[in-house]
C-alpha positions as CSV (number, residue, x, y, z in Angstrom):
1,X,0.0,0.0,0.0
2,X,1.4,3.3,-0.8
3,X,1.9,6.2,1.6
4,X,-1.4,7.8,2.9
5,X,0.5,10.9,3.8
6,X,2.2,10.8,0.0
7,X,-1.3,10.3,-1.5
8,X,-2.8,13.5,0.4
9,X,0.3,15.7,-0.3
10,X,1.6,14.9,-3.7
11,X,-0.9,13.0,-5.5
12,X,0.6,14.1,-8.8
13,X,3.5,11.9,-8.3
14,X,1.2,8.7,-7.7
15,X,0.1,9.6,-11.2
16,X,3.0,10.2,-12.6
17,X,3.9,6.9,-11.2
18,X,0.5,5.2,-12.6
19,X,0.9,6.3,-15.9
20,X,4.5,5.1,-16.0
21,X,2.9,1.6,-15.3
22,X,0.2,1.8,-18.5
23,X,-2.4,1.9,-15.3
24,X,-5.8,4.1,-14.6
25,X,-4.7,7.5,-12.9
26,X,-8.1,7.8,-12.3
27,X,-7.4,5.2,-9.5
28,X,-5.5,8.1,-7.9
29,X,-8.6,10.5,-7.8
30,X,-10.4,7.5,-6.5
31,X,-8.1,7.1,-3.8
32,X,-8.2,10.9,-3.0
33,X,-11.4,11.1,-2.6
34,X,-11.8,8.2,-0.1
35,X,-9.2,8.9,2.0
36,X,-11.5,12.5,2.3
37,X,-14.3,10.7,3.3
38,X,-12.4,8.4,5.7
39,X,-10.9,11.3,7.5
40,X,-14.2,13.0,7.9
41,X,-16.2,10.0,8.9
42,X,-13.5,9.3,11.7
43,X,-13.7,13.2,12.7
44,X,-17.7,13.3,12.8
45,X,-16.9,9.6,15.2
46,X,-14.5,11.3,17.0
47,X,-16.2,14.1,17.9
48,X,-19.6,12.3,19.0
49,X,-17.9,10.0,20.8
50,X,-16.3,13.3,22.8
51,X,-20.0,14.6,23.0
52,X,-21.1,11.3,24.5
53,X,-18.7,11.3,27.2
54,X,-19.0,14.9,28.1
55,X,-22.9,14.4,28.4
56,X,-22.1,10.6,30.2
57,X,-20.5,12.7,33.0
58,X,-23.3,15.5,33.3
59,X,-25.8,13.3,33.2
60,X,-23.7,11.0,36.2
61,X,-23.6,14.3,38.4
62,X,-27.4,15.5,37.7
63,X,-29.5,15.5,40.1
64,X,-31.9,12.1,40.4
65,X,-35.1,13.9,39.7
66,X,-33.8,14.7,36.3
67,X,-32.0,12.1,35.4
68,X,-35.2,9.9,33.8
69,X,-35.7,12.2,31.4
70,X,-31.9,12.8,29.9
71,X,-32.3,8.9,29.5
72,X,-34.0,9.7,26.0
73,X,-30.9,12.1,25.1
74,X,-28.3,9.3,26.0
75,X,-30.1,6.9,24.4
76,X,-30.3,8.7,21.4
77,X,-26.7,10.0,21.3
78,X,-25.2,6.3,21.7
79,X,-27.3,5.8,18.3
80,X,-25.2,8.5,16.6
81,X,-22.3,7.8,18.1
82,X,-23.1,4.1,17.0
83,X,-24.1,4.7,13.2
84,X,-20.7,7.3,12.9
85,X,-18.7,4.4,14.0
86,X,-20.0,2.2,11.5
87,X,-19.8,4.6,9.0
88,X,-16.1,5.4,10.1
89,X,-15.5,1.6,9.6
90,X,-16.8,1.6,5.6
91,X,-14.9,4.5,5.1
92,X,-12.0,3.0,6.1
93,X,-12.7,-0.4,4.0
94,X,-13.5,1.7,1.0
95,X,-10.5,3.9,1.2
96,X,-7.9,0.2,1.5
97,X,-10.1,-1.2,-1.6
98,X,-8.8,1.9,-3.4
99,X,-5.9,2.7,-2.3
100,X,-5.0,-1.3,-2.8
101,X,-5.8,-1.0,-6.6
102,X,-2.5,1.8,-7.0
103,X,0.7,0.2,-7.6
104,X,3.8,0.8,-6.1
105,X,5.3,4.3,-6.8
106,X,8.2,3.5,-9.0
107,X,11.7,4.8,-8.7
108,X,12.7,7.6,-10.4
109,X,14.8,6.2,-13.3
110,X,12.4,3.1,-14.2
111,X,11.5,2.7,-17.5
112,X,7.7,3.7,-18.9
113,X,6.3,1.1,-20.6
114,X,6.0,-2.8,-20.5
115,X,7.4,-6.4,-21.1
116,X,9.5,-5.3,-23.5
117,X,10.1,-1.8,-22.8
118,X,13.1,-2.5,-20.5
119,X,16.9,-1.4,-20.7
120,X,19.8,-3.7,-20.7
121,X,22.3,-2.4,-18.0
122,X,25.0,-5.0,-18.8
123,X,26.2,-8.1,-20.3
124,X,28.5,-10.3,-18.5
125,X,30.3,-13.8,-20.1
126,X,30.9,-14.5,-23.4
127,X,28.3,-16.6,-25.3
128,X,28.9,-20.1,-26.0
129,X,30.3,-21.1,-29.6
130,X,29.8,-25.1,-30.4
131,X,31.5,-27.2,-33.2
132,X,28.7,-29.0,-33.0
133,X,24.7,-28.4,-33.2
134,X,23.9,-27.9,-29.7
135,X,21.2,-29.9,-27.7
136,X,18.5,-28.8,-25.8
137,X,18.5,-28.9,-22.2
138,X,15.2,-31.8,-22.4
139,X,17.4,-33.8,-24.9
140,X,20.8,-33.6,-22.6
141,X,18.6,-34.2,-19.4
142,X,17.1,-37.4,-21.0
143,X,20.3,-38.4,-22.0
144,X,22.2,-38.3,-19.0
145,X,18.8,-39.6,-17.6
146,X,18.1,-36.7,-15.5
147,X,14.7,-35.1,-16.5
148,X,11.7,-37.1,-17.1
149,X,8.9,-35.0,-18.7
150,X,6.7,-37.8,-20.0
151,X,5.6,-39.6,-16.3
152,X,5.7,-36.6,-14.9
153,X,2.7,-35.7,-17.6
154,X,1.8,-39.6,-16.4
155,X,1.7,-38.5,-13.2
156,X,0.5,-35.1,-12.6
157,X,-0.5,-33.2,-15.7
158,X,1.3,-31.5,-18.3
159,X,4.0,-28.9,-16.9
160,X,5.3,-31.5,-14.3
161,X,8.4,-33.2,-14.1
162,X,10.6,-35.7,-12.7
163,X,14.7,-34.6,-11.8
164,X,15.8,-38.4,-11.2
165,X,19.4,-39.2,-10.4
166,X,22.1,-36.6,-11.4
167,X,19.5,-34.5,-12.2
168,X,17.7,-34.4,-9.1
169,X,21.6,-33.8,-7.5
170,X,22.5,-31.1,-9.6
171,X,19.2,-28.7,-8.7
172,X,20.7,-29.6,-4.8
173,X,24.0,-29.3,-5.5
174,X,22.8,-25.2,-6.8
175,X,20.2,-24.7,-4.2
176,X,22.9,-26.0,-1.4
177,X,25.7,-23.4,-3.3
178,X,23.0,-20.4,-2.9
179,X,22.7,-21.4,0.7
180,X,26.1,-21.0,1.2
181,X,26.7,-18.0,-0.7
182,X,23.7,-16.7,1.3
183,X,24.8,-17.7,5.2
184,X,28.3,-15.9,3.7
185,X,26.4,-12.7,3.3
186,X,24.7,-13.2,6.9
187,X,20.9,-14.2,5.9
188,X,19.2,-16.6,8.2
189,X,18.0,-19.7,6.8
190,X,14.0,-21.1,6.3
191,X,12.3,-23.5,5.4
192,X,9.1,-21.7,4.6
193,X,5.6,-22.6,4.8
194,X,4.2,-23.0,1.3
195,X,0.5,-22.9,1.9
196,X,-0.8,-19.4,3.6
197,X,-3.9,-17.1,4.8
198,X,-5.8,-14.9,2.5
199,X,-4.3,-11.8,4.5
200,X,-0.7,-12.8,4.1
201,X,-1.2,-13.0,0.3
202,X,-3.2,-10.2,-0.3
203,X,-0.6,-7.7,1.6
204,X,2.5,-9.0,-0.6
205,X,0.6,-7.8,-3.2
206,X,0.0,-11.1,-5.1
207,X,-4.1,-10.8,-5.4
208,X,-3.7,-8.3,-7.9
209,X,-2.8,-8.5,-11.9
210,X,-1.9,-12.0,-11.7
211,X,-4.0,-13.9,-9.3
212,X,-4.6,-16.1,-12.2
213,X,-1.4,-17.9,-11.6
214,X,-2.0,-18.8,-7.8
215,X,-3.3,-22.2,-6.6
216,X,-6.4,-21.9,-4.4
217,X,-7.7,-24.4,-1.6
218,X,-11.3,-23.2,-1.1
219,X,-12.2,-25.5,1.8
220,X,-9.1,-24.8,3.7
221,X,-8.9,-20.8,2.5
222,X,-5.5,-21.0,1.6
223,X,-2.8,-20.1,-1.3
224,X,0.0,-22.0,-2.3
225,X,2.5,-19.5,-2.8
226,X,4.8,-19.6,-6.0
227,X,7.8,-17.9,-4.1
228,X,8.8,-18.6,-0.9
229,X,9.0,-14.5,-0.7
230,X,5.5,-14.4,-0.1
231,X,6.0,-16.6,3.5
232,X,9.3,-14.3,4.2
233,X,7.1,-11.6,4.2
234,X,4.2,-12.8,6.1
235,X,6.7,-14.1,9.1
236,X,7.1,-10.2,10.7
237,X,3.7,-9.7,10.1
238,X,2.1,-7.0,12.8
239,X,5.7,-6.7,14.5
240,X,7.7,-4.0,15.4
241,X,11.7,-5.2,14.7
242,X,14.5,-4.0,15.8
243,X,16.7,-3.0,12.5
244,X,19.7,-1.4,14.7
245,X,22.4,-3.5,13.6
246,X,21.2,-3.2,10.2
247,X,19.3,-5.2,7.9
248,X,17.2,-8.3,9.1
249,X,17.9,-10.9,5.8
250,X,16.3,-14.6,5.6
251,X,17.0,-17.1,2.6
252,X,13.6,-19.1,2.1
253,X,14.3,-22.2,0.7
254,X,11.0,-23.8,-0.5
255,X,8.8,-25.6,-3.1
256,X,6.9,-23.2,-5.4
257,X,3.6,-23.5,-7.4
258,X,2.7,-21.6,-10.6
259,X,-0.5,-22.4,-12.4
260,X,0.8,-20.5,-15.3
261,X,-2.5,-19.7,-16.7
262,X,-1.3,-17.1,-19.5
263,X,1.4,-18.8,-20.9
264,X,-0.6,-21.1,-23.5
265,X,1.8,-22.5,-26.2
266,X,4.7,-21.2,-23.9
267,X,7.8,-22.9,-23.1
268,X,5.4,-26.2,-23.4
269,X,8.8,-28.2,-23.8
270,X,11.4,-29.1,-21.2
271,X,11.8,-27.5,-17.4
272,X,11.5,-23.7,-18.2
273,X,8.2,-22.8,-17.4
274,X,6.6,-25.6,-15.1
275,X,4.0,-25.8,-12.4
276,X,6.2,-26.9,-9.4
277,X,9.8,-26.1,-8.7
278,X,11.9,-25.3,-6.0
279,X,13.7,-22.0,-5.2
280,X,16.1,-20.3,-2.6
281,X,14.5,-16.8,-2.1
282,X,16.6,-14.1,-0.5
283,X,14.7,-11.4,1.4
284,X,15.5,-8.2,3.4
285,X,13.8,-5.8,5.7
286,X,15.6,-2.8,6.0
287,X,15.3,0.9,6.9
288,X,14.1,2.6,3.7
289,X,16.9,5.1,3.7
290,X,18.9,2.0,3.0
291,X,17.1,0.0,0.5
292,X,18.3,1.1,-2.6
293,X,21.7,0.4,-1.8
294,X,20.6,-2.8,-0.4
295,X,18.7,-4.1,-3.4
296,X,21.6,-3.4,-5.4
297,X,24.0,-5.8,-2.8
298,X,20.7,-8.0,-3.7
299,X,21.6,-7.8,-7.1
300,X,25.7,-8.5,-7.0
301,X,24.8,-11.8,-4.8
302,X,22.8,-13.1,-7.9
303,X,25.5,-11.8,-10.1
304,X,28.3,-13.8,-8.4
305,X,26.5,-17.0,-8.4
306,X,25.9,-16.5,-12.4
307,X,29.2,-15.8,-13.2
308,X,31.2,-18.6,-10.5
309,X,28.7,-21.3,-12.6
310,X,30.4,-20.0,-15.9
311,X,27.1,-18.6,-17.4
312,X,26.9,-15.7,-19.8
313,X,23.8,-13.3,-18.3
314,X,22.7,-9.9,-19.2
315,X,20.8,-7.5,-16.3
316,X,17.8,-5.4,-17.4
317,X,16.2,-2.8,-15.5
318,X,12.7,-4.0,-16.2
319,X,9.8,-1.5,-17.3
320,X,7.5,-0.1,-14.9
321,X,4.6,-2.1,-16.5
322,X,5.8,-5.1,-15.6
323,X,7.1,-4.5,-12.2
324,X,4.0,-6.6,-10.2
325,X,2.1,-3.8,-8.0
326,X,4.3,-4.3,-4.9
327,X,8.3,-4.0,-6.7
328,X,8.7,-0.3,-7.2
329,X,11.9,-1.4,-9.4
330,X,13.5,-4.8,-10.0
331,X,16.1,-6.3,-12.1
332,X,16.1,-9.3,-13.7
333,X,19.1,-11.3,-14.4
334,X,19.1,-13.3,-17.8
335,X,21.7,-16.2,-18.7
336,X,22.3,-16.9,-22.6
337,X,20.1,-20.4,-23.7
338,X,22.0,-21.4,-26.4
339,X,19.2,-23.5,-28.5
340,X,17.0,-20.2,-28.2
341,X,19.9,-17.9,-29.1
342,X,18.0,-15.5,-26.6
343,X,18.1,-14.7,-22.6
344,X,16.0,-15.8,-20.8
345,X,15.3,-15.0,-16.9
346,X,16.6,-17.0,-14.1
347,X,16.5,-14.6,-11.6
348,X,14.9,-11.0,-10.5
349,X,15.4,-8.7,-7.3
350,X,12.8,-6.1,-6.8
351,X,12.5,-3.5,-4.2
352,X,9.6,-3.5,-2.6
353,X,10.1,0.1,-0.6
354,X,7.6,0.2,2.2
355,X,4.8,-1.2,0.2
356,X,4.4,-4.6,1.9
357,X,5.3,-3.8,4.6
358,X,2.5,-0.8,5.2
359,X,0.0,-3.9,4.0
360,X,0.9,-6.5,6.5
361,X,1.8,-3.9,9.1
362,X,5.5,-4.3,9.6
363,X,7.3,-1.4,11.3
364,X,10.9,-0.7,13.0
365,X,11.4,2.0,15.6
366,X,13.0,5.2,14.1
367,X,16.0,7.4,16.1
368,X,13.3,9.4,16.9
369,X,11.9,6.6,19.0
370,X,8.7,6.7,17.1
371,X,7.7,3.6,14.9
372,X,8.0,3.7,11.0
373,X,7.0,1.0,7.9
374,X,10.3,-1.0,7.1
375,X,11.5,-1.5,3.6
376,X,11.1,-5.4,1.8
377,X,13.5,-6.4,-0.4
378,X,13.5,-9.8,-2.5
379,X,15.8,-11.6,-5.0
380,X,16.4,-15.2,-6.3
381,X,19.6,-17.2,-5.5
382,X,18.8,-20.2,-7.0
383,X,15.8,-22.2,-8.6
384,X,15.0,-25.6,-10.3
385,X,15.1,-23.1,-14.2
386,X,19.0,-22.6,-13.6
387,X,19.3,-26.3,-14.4
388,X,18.0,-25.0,-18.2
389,X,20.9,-23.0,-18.6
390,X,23.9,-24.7,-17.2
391,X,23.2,-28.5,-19.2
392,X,22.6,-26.0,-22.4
393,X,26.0,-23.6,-22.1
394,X,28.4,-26.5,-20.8
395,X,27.1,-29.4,-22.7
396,X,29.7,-31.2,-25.1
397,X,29.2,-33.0,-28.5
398,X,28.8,-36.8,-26.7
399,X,26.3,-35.3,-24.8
400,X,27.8,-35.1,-21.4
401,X,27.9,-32.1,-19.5
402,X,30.9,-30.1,-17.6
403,X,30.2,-29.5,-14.2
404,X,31.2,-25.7,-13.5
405,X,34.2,-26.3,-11.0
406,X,32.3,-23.6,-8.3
407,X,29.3,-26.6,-8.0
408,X,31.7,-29.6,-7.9
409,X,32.4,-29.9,-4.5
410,X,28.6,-30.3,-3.9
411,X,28.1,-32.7,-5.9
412,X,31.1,-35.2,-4.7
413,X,33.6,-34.0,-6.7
414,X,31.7,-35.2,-10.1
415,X,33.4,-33.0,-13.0
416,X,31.0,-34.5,-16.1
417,X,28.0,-35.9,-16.3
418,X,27.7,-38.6,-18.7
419,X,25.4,-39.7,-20.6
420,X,23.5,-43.2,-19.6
421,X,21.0,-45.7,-20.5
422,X,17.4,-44.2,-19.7
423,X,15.4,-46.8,-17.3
C-alpha cells in the first residue's frame, strides 16, 4: 500500500507513477477522494464520541429527579455515536479497496512502458560457440537420464516433471551453493511454509494482476505461494523489529507452485516454465533510507552466483509495466540459452520500498523513537530453471555435461555428467 500521507500531499506523483505503469490515474482521484471521506467519517466519530462522554459525565452528576428524562438524550446519542462508528469503519474499508488498486510508486529512473520496454544495463560472459549443433536442455537431461517430462505428464499433468538421479543432485547441489553463498552474506535460513492465509497473500501484493497464476484451496482458504517470498514476508507480520544493527535478511528455501494460466503455447517443452519447482529466495527488511543500496548488494549476490557457474547473463532494468504492483523497481538477471539464441530470466530482485510492509503492518522503531514501515526487499539465488541454462551452455558434443568447477564440491567431486541408459 502506498503512503497515505504521499497520497494526500503529492498526489501528482502517484500519477505520474500510474501512468509510468500503463495503469488508470483515475485510480488516484479514486483514492483521494476516499481517504476525504475516511478522514471525515473518523472526525464526525471522534467528535460524538467526545459529545457522548462529556454528556455521560453531566448526566452522572445531575440530580436524580432529572436524570429519567436525559435517558431519551443518552439513548439517542449512543445511536449516533453508533451509526458514525459504523460509518467510520466503511470509510476506512472503502478507502484500502482503493488505495490497494494503486501500484507501487516506481523509482525515479524506471522505464515507462511494459514487457518489453526494458533497458539492458550489462552483459557479463561470453556466449557459448559449439563445433557441434547444440542440444537442448530436455534432450541432454534425457540423455544423461536426468529429466523425465513424460511420467511426470503420467503423473501429474502437463508442466510436471521428474529430476531423477544426477539431475535431481544437480538442482541440490545449486540450491545447497545459494545457501552458502547466502549464510556468507549473513541471511538466516528457512524452510518456509508453502500454503498461507488470505491476508498474508493479499498484503504481498500477489491478489492483484496475476491472481490467475495462484493455486487456491477453497475449503481450507489458503494459497499455495509460488515464491517462498510471499511466507518471508508474512513471518514479521504486525511486528515491530529492531533494525539497529542493520538489515534483518532470511533465505527461504522452498517448493513453489505456478498455475501458469497465460502462458498457452509457452515454453510447453522441457523445465522452463513448469508448475512446481523449488527456489532459494533471499529477502531483506531494512530501513528505507537503505534500500536502494541494499537491493543493489541483492543484485551482486545473484550476479556472483551466475558468473562462478560459468554462465553468460545480461541485467535489465525491467519496465515499470511489468514490475507486479508491490516492486517499485526490480532487475532481472538473464543467462544466454544457447538452443534459443536469446536470454532468458533465471532470476529477479525487486524493491519492494515500504509497500508490503505498510500492508501487513511491519514497522521498526526510528532514532526518533517513534515507529515507521520497514522496507522489503527480495531476490532469487537459485531455482530448479537454472538447471535449463547450465546442461545448455556447458554441454559437449557426446552429450555429457561439464560440471562448472564452483558446484563440484557439492556434488562429490563429479566433474562430467555422462550420458546413460534411460530406465
Amino acid at each position: 500500500m502506498i503512503d497515505p500521507l504521499l497520497l494526500r500531499e503529492n498526489p501528482e506523483l502517484i500519477k505520474r507513477s500510474q501512468e509510468l505503469r500503463g495503469e488508470s490515474v483515475a485510480f488516484v482521484d479514486d483514492a483521494v477522494e476516499a481517504d476525504a471521506a475516511r478522514r471525515s467519517a473518523i472526525t464526525t466519530f471522534e467528535s460524538l464520541r467526545a459529545e457522548q462522554n462529556t454528556f455521560g459525565k453531566q448526566v452522572a452528576q445531575a440530580p436524580k429527579e432529572q436524570k429519567a428524562a436525559l435517558v431519551a438524550e443518552v439513548q439517542q446519542l449512543s445511536a449516533r455515536v453508533k451509526a458514525a462508528s459504523q460509518q467510520a469503519s466503511d470509510a476506512e474499508t472503502a478507502f484500502t479497496e482503493a488505495v490497494q488498486r494503486i501500484g507501487n510508486v516506481v523509482l525515479d529512473g524506471v522505464p515507462a512502458g511494459g514487457e518489453d520496454d526494458y533497458i539492458v544495463l550489462r552483459e557479463v560472459g561470453e556466449v557459448p560457440a559449439f563445433g557441434f549443433e547444440p542440444r537442448d536442455h530436455l534432450e541432454i537431461g534425457e540423455l544423461l537420464d536426468a529429466i523425465d517430462m513424460q511420467r511426470g505428464a503420467k503423473v501429474s499433468g502437463a508442466r510436471f516433471h521428474y529430476l531423477k538421479g544426477v539431475g535431481a543432485r544437480l538442482e541440490l547441489a545449486i540450491m545447497s551453493m545459494g545457501l552458502d553463498r547466502a549464510l556468507a552474506a549473513g541471511f538466516t535460513p528457512l524452510i518456509t511454509p508453502t500454503l498461507v492465509r488470505p491476508e498474508i497473500m493479499q498484503g504481498t501484493g500477489f491478489l492483484g494482476a496475476h491472481a490467475e497464476d495462484i493455486y487456491y484451496l477453497p475449503d481450507d482458504d489458503l494459497y499455495l505461494t509460488g515464491t517462498s517470498e510471499v511466507a518471508l514476508a508474512g513471518y514479521h507480520a504486525d511486528e515491530i523489529i529492531d533494525l539497529s544493527n542493520g538489515p534483518l535478511r532470511y533465505a527461504g528455501w522452498s517448493t513453489c507452485y505456478r498455475r501458469e494460466a497465460g502462458s498457452h503455447g509457452r515454453d510447453t517443452r522441457g523445465i522452463i516454465r513448469v508448475h512446481q519447482f523449488n527456489k532459494l529466495e533471499m529477502f531483506s527488511y531494512v530501513d528505507p533510507a537503505d534500500a536502494e543500496a541494499e537491493h543493489e548488494r541483492l543484485l551482486g549476490w545473484q550476479e556472483g552466483m551466475l558468473q562462478d557457474l560459468g554462465l553468460a547473463y545480461r541485467v535489465i532494468d525491467t519496465a515499470a509495466g511489468d514490475l507486479g504492483s508491490s516492486a517499485a523497481r526490480k532487475y532481472d538477471v538473464e543467462a544466454w540459452v544457447p538452443t534459443q539464441a536469446a536470454y532468458r530470466e533465471l532470476t529477479s530482485t525487486s524493491n519492494c520500498t515500504t509497500f508490503q510492509a505498510r500492508r501487513l503492518d511491519i514497522r521498526h522503531r526510528t532514532e526518533s523513537g517513534k515507529t515507521a514501515p520497514v522496507a522489503t526487499l527480495n531476490g532469487t539465488l537459485a531455482t530448479t530453471r537454472w538447471i535449463v541454462a547450465i546442461l545448455e551452455t556447458h554441454q559437449q558434443a557426446d552429450g555429457s555435461v561439464l560440471v562448472p568447477e564452483a558446484l563440484r564440491g557439492y556434488l562429490g567431486g563429479l566433474d562430467v555428467l555422462e550420458p546413460v541408459a534411460a530406465r
